[in-house]
C-alpha positions as CSV (number, residue, x, y, z in Angstrom):
1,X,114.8,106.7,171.3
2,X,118.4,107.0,172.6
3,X,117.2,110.5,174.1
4,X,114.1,109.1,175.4
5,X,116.0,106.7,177.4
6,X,118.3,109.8,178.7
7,X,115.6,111.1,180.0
8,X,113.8,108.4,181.6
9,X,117.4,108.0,183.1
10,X,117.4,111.6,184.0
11,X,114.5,111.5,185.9
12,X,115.4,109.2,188.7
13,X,117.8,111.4,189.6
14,X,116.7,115.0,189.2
15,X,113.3,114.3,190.2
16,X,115.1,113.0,193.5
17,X,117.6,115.9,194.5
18,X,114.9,118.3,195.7
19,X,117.4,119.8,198.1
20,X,121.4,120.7,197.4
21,X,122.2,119.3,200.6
22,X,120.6,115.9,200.2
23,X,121.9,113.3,198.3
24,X,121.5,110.1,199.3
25,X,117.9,110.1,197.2
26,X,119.9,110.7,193.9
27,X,122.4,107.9,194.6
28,X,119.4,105.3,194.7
29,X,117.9,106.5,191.7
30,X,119.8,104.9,189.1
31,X,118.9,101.6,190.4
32,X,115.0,102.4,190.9
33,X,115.4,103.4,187.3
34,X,116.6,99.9,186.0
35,X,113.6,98.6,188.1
36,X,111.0,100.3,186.4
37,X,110.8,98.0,183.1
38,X,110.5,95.1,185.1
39,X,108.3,95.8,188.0
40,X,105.3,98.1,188.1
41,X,105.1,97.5,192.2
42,X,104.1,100.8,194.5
43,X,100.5,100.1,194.1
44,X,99.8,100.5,190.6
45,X,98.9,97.8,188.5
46,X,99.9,97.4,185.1
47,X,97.5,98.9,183.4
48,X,98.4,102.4,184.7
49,X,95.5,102.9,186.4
50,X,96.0,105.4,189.8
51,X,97.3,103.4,192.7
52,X,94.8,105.5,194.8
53,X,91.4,107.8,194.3
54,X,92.0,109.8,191.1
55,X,91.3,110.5,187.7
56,X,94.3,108.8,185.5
57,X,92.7,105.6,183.9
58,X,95.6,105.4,181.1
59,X,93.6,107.7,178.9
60,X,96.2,109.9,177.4
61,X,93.0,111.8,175.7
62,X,90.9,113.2,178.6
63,X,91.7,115.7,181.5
64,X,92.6,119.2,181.9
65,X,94.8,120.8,178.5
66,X,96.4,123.6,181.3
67,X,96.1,125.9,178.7
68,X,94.5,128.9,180.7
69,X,96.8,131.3,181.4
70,X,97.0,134.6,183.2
71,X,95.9,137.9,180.8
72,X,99.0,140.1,181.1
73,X,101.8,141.7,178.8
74,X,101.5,141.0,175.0
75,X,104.8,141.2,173.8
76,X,107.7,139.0,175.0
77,X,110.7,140.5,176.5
78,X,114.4,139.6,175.4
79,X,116.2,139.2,178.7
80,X,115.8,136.7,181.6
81,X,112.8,137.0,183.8
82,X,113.9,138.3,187.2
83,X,115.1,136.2,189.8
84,X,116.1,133.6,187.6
85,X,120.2,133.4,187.8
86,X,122.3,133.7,184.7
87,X,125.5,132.2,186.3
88,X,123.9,128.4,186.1
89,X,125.6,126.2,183.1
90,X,126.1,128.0,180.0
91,X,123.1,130.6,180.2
92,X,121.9,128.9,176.6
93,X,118.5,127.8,178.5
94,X,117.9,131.6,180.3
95,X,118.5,133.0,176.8
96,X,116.9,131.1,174.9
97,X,114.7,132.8,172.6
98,X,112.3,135.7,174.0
99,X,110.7,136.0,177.2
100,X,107.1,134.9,176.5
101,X,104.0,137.1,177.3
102,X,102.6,136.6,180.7
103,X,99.5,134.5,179.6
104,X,101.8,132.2,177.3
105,X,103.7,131.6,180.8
106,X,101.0,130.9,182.9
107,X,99.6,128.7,180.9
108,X,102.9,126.8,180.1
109,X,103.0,127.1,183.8
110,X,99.6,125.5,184.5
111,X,100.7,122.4,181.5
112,X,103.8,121.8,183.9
113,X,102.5,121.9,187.0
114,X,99.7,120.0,186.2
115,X,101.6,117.4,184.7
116,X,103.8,116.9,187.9
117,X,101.0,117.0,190.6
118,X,99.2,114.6,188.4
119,X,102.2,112.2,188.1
120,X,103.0,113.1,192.0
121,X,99.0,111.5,192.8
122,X,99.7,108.5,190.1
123,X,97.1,109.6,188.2
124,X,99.0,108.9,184.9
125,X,96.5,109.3,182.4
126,X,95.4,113.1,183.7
127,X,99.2,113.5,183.4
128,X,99.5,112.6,180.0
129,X,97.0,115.2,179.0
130,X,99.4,117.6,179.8
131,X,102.0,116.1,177.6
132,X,102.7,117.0,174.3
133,X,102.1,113.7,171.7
134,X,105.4,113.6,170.4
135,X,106.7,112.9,173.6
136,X,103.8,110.5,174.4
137,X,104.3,108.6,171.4
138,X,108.0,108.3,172.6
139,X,107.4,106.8,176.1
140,X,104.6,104.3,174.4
141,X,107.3,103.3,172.2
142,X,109.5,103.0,174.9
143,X,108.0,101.1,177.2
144,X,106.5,98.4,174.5
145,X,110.6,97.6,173.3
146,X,110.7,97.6,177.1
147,X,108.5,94.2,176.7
148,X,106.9,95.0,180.2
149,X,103.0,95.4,177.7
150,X,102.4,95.1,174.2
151,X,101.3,98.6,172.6
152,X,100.6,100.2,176.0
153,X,98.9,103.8,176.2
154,X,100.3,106.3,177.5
155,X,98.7,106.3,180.7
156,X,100.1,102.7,181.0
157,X,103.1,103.2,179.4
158,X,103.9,106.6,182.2
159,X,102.6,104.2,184.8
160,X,104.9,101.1,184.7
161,X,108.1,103.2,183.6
162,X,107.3,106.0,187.1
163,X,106.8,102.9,189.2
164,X,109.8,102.6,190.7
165,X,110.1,106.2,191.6
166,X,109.0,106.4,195.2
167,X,105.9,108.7,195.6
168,X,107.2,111.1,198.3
169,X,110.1,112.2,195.6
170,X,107.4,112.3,193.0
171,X,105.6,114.3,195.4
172,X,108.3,116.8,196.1
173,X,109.2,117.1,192.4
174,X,105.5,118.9,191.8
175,X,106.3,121.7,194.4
176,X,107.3,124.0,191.7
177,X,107.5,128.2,190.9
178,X,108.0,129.2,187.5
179,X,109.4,131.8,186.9
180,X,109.9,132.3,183.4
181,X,108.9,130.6,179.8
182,X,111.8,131.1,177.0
183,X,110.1,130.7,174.0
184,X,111.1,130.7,170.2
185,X,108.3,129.7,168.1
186,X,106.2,126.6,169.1
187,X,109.1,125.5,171.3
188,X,109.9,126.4,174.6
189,X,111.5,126.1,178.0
190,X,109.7,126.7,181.6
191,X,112.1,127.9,184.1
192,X,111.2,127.0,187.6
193,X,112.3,126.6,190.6
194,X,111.9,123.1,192.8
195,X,113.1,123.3,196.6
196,X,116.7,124.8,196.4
197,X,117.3,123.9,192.8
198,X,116.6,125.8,189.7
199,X,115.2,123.8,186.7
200,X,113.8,123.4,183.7
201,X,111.1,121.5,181.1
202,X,111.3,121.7,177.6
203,X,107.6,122.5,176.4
204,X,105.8,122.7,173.3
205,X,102.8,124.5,172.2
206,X,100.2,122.0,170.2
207,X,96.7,123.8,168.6
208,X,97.3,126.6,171.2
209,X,97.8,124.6,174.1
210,X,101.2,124.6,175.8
211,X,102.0,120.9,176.7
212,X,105.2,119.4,178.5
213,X,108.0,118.2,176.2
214,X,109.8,115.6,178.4
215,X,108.8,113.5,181.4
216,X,111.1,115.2,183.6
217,X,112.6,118.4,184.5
218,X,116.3,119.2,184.6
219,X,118.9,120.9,186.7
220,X,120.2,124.3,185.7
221,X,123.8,124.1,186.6
């Protein structure tokens, strides 16, 4: 729960610093973060219904898995995927694991992009269809100790803790290329880069789908 909190944390910040050079979006973060478990303001209602024309109703069941992948190579690959540096932090996220086949990355790829654009249009329920139900049950069990709603969905419970974060960041956050998926059994992380920033999202493969593993992506540095 600690973690979960982290992250929720995290995300005020990273999803805000789409450019090296700009900061003054990070360093209002925190604050829109403390926000979020009291206030559901920027047009979306408590129930975590979209704050305009969409598909997120706070159904975490429906929508689009983003499980279809590109065909390509069938056998993973050891090293980094090019273009991604190995200089950033510790290099324990570029090597983790293998290098996934092509059609495991594209379709981790299409699970995290999918999740962000969804979250960028507040359509929260289509977003949590990308997410992986660990992490779902997480943020529901957040946001209920939060004591904003009582046993929330996750489509409510994504809604209400995301309100604060303004929707031009969220929108900048879903302009994404990934580059590569490091993968060691059902766990994984997509490698991706956001503006000027390189980052990453823990993912998880459920039934065969690939689904996000965190609400937010992180910096590689």
């Amino acid at each position: 729960m600690l973690l979960l909190a982290a992250l929720l944390a995290a995300m005020f910040v990273v999803a805000g610093c789409g450019d090296d050079d700009d900061d003054s979006s990070a360093s209002d973060e925190p604050a829109a973060a403390a926000e979020t478990t009291a206030d559901t303001g920027s047009g979306e209602d408590s129930n975590g219904e979209d704050g305009e024309a969409g598909e997120g109703s706070g159904d975490s069941g429906n929508g689009d898995s983003g499980s279809e992948g590109e065909g390509g190579d069938d056998a993973g690959d050891s090293e980094p995927a090019p273009d991604v540096p190995e200089n950033l932090g510790d290099g324990s996220i570029q090597g983790f694991g293998e290098e996934a086949s092509a059609e495991d990355r594209g379709a981790a790829a299409a699970a995290a992009e999918g999740y962000l654009r969804a979250r960028a249009a507040s359509q929260w329920g289509r977003a949590c269809s990308f997410m992986a139900n660990g992490i779902q049950e997480q943020l529901q069990q957040f946001a209920s100790q939060a004591g904003k709603q009582k046993n929330p969905n996750c489509g409510q419970a994504l809604g209400s803790l995301t309100a604060g974060l303004p929707k031009e960041v969220r929108e900048q956050a879903a302009q994404v290329q990934i580059a590569s998926l490091r993968i060691e059994g059902e766990q994984g992380f997509a490698i991706y880069r956001s503006g000027k920033m390189w980052m990453f999202m823990p993912v998880a493969e459920e039934d065969g789908d690939w689904k996000v593993a965190a609400i937010a992506g992180s910096q590689l540095r």
